[in-house]
N, C-alpha and C positions, 0 to 999 in steps of 0.2 A: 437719572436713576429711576424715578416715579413708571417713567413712561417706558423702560426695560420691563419694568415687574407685570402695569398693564398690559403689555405685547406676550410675554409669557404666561400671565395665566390666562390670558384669550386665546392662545394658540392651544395652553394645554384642556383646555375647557372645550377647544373646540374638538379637539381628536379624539376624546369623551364621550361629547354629546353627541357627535354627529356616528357615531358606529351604529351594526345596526345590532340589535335585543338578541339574544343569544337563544336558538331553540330548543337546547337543552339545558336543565339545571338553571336559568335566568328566575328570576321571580316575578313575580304579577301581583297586579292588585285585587281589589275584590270582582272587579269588572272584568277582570279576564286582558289589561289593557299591562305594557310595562312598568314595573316599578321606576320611582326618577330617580336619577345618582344624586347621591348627598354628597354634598361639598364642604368640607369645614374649613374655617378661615379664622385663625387665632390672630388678634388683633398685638401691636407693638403694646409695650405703656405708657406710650405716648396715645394713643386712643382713638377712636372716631372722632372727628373733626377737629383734626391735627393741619387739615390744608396741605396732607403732605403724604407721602406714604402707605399712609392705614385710610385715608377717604381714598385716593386711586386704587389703590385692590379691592376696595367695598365696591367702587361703582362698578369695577370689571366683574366682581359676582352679581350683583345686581345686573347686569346687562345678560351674565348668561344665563342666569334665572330667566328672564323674558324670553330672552332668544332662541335658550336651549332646554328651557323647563329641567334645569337642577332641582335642586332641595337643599336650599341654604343652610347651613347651621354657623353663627357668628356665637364668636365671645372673644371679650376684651382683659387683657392682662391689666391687671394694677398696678405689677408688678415684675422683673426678672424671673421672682423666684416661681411663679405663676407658669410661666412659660410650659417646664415639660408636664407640669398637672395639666393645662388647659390641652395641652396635643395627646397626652393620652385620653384625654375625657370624650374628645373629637374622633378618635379613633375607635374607643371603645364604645359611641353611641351609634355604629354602622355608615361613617361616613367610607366612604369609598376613597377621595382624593382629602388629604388636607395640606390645607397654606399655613406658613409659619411668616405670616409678614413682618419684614426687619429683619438686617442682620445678625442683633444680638440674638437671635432664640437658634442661633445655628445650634452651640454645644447640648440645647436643651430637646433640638430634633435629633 
């Protein structure tokens, strides 16, 4: 299962990063260069350094951070009841793509 979720968010990471900037309507930084896509990734509560789950989707954002120059945004649930706070908080701080890693936070997407 681990290695399903890292092969999909590397593929959807990459169909993301790899397009190219849009010439109209896209945004830019102050340099005049593209803004990076934010990627949020709402952690299980079981947590980072679980050896399971929630470290396999961190390393696959971390990998596309390097690779594809995203703009990470992480946070970790305590808790179930956490879950659809932490996805809209992810949502409404301008991320573009976000992960809900683990099955339980489906009803909460």
């Amino acid at each position: 299962m681990n290695l399903r979720i890292l092969v999909a968010l590397c593929a959807v990471l990459t169909v993301f990063g790899c397009g190219k900037p849009s010439d109209s309507g896209g945004s830019t930084t102050a340099s005049g260069g593209s803004a990076k896509l934010k990627v949020g990734m709402v952690f299980d509560s079981g947590g980072l350094g679980d050896k399971s789950f929630n470290d396999s989707a961190n390393a696959g954002l971390t990998k596309a951070q390097t690779d594809l120059g995203i703009e990470p945004k992480t946070v970790q649930s305590a808790s179930e009841k956490d879950y659809a706070v932490n996805l809209e908080a992810m949502a409404s701080s301008g991320c573009k793509l976000v992960f809900a890693v683990g099955v339980a936070q489906g009803d909460a997407l």
